[in-house]
N, C-alpha and C positions, 0 to 999 in steps of 0.2 A: 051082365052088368053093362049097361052103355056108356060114353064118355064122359057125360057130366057126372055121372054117379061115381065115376074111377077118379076124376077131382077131386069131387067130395071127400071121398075117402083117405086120401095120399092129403090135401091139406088137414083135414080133422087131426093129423100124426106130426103136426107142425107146431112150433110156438106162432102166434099172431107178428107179423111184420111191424116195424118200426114206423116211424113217419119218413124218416128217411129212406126207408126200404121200397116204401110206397113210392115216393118221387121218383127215386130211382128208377124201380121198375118201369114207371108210365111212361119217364124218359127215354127209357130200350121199347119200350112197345111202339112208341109213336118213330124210333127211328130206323124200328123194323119193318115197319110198317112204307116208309117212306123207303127205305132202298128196293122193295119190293115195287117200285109203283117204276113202268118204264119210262127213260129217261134216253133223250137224244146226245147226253155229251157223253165221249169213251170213255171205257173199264180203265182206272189207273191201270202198268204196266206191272205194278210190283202190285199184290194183295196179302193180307196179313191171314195166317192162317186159321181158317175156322173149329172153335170145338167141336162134338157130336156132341147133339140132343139124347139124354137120356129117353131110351123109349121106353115107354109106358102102357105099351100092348097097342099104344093108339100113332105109332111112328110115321111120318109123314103127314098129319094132320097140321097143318099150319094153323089154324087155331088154337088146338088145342096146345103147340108148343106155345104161344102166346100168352095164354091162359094162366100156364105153369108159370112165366114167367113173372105175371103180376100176383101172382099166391103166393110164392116163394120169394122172388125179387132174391136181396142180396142177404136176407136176415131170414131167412125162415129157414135154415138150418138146412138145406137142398145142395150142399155146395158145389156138387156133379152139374147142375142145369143152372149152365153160364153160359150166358148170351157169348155172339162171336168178340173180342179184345178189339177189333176193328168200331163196332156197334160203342162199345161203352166209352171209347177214346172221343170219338165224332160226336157221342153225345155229350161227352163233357170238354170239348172245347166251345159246344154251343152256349156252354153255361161259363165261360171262362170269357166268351165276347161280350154277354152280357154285363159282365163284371165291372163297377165302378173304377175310371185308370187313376193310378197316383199322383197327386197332384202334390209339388215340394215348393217352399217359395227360396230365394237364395241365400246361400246358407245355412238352411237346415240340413239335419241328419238321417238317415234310415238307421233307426234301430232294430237290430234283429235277436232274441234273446233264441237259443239251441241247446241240445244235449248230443254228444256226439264218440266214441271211440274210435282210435286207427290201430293200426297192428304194429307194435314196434317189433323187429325182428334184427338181429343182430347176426346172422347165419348159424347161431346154434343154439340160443332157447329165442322165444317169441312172448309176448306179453301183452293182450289186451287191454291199453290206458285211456278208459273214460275221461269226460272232462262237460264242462257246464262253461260256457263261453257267452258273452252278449259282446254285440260291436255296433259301434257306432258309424258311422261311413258318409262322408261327405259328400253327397250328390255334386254337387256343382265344379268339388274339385277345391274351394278356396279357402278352406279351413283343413286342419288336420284332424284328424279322427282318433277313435278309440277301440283296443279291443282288451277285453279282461276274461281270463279263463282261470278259474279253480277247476282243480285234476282230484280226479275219486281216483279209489283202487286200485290197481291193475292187478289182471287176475289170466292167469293163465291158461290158453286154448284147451289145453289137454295133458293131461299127469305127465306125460312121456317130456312133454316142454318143460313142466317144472323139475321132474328130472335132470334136463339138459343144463338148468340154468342152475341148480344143487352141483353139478358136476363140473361147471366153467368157476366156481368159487362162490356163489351165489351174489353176483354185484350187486348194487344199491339200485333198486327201481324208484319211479317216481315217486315221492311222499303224496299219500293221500291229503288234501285240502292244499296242497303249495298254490298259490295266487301269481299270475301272470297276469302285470296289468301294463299297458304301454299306448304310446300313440303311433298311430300311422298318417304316413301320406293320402290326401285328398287324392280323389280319382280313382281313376281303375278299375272304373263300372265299364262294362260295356256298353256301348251309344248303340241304343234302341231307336234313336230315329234312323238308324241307317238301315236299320233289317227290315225285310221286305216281309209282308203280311202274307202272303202267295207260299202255302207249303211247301210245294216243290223248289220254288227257289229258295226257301228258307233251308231246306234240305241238303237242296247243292251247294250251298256257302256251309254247313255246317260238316260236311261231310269231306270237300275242299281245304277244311280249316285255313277260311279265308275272316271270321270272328276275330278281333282283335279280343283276346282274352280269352277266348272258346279256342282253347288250341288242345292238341294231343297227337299222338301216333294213330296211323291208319288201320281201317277195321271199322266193322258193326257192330263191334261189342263196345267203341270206346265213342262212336256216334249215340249209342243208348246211353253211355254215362253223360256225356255231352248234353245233350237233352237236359238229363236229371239237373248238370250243374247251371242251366240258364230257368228251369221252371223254379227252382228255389227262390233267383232272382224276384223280389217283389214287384221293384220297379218297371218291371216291362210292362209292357200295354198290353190291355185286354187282347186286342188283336193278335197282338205277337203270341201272346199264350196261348193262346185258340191255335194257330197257326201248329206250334208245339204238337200241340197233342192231336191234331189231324196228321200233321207229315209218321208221329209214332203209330198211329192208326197205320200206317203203309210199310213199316220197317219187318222185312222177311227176319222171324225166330220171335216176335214180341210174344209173349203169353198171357196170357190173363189169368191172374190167380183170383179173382173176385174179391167176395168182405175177408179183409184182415187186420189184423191189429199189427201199429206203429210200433217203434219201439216203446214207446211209453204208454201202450197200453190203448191209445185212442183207436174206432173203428176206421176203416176207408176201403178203397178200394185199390189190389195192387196188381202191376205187372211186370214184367219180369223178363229179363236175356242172359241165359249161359255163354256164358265165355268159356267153351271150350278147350279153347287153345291154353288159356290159365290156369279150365276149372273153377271157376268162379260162378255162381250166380248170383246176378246184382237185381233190386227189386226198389221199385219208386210206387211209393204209397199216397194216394190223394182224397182227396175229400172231392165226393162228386157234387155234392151242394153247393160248392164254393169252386171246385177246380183247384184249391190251393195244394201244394204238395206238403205233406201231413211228416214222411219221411225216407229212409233211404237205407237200405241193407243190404250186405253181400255176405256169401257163406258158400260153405269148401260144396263143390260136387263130385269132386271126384280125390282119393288121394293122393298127399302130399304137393299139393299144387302149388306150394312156397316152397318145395323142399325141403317139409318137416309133416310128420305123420297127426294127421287129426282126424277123429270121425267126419266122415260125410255128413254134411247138417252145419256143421260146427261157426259158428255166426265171426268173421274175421273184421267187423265196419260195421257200427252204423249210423245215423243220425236223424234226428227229429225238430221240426221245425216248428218252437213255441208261440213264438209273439211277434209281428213287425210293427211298426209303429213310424210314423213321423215324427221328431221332435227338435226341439230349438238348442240344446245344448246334448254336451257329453256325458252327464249326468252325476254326482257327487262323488270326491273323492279320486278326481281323474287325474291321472298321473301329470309333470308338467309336459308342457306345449301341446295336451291333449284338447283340443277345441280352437285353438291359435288359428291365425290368420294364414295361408300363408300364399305365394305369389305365382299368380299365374308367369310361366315361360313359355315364349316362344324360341325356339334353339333354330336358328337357318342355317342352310349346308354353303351362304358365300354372306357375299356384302349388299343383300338387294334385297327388299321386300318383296321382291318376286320370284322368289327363290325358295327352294322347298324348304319347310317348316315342318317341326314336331312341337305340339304343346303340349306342356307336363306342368308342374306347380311342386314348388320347391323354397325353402327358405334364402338358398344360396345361388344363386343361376349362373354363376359362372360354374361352380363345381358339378351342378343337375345336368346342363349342357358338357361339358364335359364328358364327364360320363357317357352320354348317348355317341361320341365321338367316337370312345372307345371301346364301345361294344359295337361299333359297324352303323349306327342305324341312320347315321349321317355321313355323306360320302363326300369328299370337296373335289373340285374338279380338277385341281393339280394334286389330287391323290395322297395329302396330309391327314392323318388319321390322328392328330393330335396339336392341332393348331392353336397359336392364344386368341383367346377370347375378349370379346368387348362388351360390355353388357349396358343397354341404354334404355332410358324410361322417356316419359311423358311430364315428369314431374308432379303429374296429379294424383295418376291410380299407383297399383304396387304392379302392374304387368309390366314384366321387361322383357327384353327382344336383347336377344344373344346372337352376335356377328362373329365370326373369324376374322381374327386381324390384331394387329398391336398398335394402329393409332389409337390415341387417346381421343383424336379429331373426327374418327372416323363418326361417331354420333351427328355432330354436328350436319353433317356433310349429308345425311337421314333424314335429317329436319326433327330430331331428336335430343333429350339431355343426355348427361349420362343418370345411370340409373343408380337411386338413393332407395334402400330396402325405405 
């Protein structure tokens, strides 16, 4: 039997590929094709570790793995013959550059609707408590936002947990359908214009936790969740997301688990880093069609990795990412000051407009500045970690500029009023 006959054969024992399977595949084929073709700029320093090719009597036929690839792709039921996690990453930030960037005008909202559980653990039982969450989120920073979560279930890891929790007196878990609905502070997106498009450097700032909001403990295990929590980001730029998922293409332990299903059931394609040191494996599931991330899982590898016994397998997190949306309001039934105005702050560290500044947006700006006082993030130069405050406008907009100091005059002396919410 020759090789095209041994194709024939192994695809005939297949279901037919999807149309997405088909994309898919031609997209690994053409960028198989392409890494293979020599090239004058250096091998990255770090490389992402490659699977084996199932061989098929015809092993080291570069063709013929090609071949397999476009028969089988990601839906034909092969799930052994996956291309290298490097290949399907780089091809899908190609498809993530292409991608329309989001355009907001001011004042609008990102709506993001989710499905998501975390692991409550109290040190002696634990309780898996789903929930159904949409937020509304202020781009601009000048409105206050919304987020409203109804809580399903909660249902326990494993018999042994609800034993534990029978035997601490069985307390009151979350009521299934309870409704949390509230408003938040504008802001607190990460500023995408400042991140560099250039993977390695997007790398090194992320890996630095030099990310204002991209922050965590050090490690490769918490650089892949990192990752995860800026690609859910809608708002970022084609670029930055492409970026994303080249520098994951480079990350030493990434896995490719190929076609899988989201938590809620949709196809994509997933990959995957043990956390060892936890026990943990976390997996970020995407849509290769889109590049968008679809969802987010983690499950025990090894026992007792929270210091309580569950099977290996055992799913501890996950979330799925439904809907985003741009829209003009916070949508019916919002809690009050959900959608309100409210005022950009500038907080300065003396009495100068040239003098270092933080901007936040806040109803109150002597109290918001404040604050930032006393958590350090503002430093005065004779060394007052809780100075009074001046707070001065323009008299036009609602932006106020927050001084240290207790004249009342001191506005004035700015070319400033004082400041009228």
């Amino acid at each position: 039997m020759n090789e095209l006959e041994l194709l024939q054969q192994v695809r005939s024992e297949l279901p037919p590929p999807g149309a997405r399977s088909r994309a898919a595949a031609r997209g690994l084929l053409m960028a198989r094709i392409e890494a293979s073709t020599p090239s004058a700029s250096p091998r990255p320093e770090h490389r992402a570790p490659r699977r084996r090719w199932l061989s098929l009597a015809v092993a080291g036929a570069a063709l013929v793995a090609a071949l397999v690839v476009l028969a089988v792709g990601f839906g034909g039921g092969g799930g052994e013959l996956q291309p290298a996690v490097g290949q399907v990453l780089r091809q899908t930030a190609e498809v993530a550059a292409a991608q329309e960037p989001l355009t907001m005008a001011p004042g609008q909202f990102l709506y993001v609707r989710s499905t998501s559980a975390y692991l409550l653990f109290n040190g002696k039982w634990s309780v898996l408590v789903p929930s159904r969450t949409e937020t509304w989120a202020s781009m601009d920073g000048t409105r206050k936002g919304r987020v409203r979560r109804v809580y399903g279930k909660p249902r326990f890891v494993s018999a042994g947990q609800r034993a534990d929790w029978v035997a601490a007196g069985s307390p009151p878990l979350s009521e299934a359908g309870r409704i949390e609905d509230s408003s938040i502070s504008g802001g607190g997106m990460v500023d995408a214009s400042k991140l560099p498009t250039d993977p390695a450097a997007l790398r090194r700032m992320i890996e630095a936790r030099e990310i204002p909001g991209v922050e965590g403990p050090p490690g490769e295990a918490e650089t892949f969740t990192l990752v995860g929590d800026m690609l859910r980001q809608a708002y970022l730029s084609p670029q930055v997301r492409a970026a994303l998922y080249r520098l994951t293409a480079e990350l030493p332990g990434v896995e490719l688990l190929g076609e899988v299903r989201d938590p809620v059931g949709r196809a994509g394609t997933g990959v995957a880093y043990v956390d060892r040191a936890r026990g943990i494996r976390k997996e970020l599931i995407f849509d290769p069609a889109t590049s968008a991330l679809l969802g987010e899982r983690e499950s025990i590898v090894r026992a007792a990795p929270f210091g309580f016994e569950a099977p290996v397998g055992t799913q501890v997190g996950y979330a799925a990412y439904l809907e985003s949306a741009v829209v003009d309001s916070v949508g019916e039934g919002a809690p009050s000051g959900a959608g309100s105005r409210e005022n950009s702050v500038g907080c300065y560290d003396r009495q100068s407009l040239k003098g270092g500044v933080a901007i936040i947006h806040g109803n109150d700006p002597i109290a918001s500045c404040a604050e930032l006082w006393r958590e350090g993030v503002l430093d005065a130069p004779d060394g007052d970690s809780s100075p009074p405050l001046v707070a001065c406008g323009d008299g036009r907009s609602s932006v106020a500029h927050v001084f240290p100091g207790a004249d009342p005059a001191l506005c004035g002396r700015l070319g400033f009023l004082p400041f009228r919410p």
